[in-house]
DOZAKOL-717619 format. One record per residue (C-alpha): residue in three letters; x, y, z. Coordinates in steps of 0.001 Angstrom, whole numbers, padded with zeros to 6 digits, always signed. Last residue first. Layout:
% residues N
ALAXYZ...
***
This chain:
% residues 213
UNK+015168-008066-027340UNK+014512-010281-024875UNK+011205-012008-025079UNK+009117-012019-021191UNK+008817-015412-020429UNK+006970-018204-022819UNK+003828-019576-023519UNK+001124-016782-025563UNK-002535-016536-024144UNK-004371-014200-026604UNK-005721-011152-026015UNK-009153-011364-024977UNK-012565-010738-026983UNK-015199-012740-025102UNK-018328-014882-025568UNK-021062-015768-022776UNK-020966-018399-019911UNK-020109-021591-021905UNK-019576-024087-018855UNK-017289-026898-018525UNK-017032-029828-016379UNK-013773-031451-015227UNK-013427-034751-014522UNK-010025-036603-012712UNK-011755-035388-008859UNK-014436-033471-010310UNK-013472-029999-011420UNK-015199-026910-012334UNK-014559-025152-015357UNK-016055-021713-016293UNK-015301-020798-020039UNK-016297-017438-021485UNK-016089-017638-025430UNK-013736-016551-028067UNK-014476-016259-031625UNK-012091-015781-034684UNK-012517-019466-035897UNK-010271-021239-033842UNK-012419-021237-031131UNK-010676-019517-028738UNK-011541-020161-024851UNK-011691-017354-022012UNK-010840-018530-018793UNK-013018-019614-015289UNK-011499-022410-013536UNK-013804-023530-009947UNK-012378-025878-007476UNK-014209-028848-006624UNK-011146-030672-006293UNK-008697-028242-006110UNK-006997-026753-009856UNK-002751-027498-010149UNK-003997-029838-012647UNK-006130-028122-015076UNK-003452-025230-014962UNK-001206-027635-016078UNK-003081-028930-018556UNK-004036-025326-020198UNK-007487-025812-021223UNK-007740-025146-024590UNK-007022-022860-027694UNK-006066-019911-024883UNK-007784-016841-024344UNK-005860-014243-022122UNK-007583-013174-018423UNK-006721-016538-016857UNK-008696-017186-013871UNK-007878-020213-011204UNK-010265-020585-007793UNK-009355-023422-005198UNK-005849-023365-005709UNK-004054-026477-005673UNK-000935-025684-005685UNK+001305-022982-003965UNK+004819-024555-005335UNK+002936-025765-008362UNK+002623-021709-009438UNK+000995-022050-013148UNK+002647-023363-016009UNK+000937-021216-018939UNK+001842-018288-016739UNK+005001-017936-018297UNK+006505-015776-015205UNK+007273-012809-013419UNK+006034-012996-009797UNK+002817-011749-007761UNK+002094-012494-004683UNK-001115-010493-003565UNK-002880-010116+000371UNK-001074-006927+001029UNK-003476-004729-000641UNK-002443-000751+001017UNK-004015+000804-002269UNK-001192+002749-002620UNK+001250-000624-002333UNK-001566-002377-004605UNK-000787+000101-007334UNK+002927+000142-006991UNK+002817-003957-007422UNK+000727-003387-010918UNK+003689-001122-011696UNK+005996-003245-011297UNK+004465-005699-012575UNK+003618-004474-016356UNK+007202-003478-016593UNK+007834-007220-015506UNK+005814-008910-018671UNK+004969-012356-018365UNK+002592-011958-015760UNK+001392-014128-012831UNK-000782-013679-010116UNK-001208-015164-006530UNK-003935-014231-004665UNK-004684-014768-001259UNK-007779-015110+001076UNK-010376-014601-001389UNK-013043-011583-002066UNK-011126-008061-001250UNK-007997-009672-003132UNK-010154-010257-006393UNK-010776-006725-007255UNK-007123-005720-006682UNK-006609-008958-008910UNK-008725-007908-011870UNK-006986-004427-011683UNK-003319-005084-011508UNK-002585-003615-015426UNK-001915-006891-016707UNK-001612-009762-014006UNK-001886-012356-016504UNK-002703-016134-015408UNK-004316-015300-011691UNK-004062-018112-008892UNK-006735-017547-006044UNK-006336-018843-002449UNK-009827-019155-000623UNK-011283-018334+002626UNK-013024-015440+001598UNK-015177-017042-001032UNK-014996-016688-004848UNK-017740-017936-006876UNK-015466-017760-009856UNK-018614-017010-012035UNK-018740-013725-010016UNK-015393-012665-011078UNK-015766-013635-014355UNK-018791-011167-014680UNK-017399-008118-013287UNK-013761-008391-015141UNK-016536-008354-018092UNK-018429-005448-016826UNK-015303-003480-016294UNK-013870-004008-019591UNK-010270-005799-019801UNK-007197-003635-019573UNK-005516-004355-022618UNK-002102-005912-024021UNK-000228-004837-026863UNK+002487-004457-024475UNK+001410-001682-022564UNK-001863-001187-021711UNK-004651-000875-024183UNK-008656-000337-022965UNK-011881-002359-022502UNK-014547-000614-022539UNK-017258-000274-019602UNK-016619+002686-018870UNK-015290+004372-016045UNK-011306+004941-016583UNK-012699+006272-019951UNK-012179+010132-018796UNK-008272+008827-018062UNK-007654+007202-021169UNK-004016+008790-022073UNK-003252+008303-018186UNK-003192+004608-018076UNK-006186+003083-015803UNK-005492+001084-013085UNK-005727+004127-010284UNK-008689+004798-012729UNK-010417+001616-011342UNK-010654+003198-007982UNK-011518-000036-005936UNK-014447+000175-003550UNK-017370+000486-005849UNK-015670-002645-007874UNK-015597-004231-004242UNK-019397-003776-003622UNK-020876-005042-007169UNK-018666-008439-006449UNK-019983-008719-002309UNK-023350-007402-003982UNK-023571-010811-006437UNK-025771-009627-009344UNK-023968-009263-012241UNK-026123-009635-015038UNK-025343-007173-017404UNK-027987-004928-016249UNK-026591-005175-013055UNK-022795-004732-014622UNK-025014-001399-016347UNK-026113-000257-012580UNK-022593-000425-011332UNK-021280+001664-013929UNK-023623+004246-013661UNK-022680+004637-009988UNK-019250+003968-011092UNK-019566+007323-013336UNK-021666+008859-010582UNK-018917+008613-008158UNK-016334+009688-010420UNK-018369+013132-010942UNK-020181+013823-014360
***
């Protein structure tokens, strides 16, 4: 099967799925996902698995980086913070649908070579920095949209308050109990609301820079 059949028959299962925005369905036409993809799982680059970077960390499933980008109701207007850059895909996906995106990941290998994937994809709309992403960027607060792709326990208080008015959080939660659910929080001036939008298996959300060995 060709690469354009595979996200042909990728698109149609995030349908399925329930992903019906076509600005989201568009952009994951648009952006090669096995650019992203590490070369050991090349003839999975189209799946919709998730699959291990470096670092114990993963490269989330295609359908799911699907679905919490359309619960972020992004518009183009907009200035994005990521929490865990990872392999660069979620935010190549997210800089065709917002203004700017900043992302943060604790890891610099994993950086680098997210930032050498949005150099061949000519995205100039990311900032990107090392970083516990636990704290957020309150230099470029608020930020209208916030996604953290790593669970956390709860909602990360500084992330809660470098969020807009109105702006829309969307993060996987652990519930202490070996489940993890989709979270989309949207905030009302000191309130925020939150949403169970389906369940999730993330790594988890660990404080702290990169350890030293």
């Amino acid at each position: 099967m060709s690469p354009d059949s595979r996200k042909i028959r990728l698109v149609m299962k995030m349908r399925s799925a329930g992903v019906s925005d076509t600005r989201v369905l568009a952009v994951v036409e648009r952006i090669p996902r096995d650019l992203f993809t590490p070369p050991a799982f090349q003839d999975k680059a189209y799946e919709d698995t998730a699959l291990p970077i470096s670092y114990h960390q993963t490269m989330s499933a295609p359908v799911v980086v699907a679905l919490m980008t359309q619960a972020l109701e992004v518009g183009d207007r907009q200035k994005v913070l990521e929490v865990g850059t990872g392999s660069g895909y979620q935010a190549a996906i997210l800089s065709r649908l917002c203004r700017r995106v900043y992302t943060i990941e604790r890891y610099r290998d994993l950086l680098n070579d997210a930032e050498e994937r949005f150099k061949e994809l000519g995205i100039t709309n990311i900032t990107s920095r090392v970083g516990d992403g636990t704290f957020g960027w309150p230099e470029q607060a608020p930020f209208e949209r916030i996604i953290v792709t790593a669970a956390a326990t709860d909602i990360p208080p500084l992330l809660g308050k470098q969020l807009a008015d109105g702006g829309i959080m969307v993060l996987p939660i652990d519930d202490g109990a070996g489940g993890q659910s989709l979270i989309r929080v949207r905030r009302h001036g000191s309130e925020f609301d939150t949403e169970d939008i389906g369940e999730a298996r993330f790594v988890p959300l660990v404080p702290g820079n990169e350890p030293r060995d």
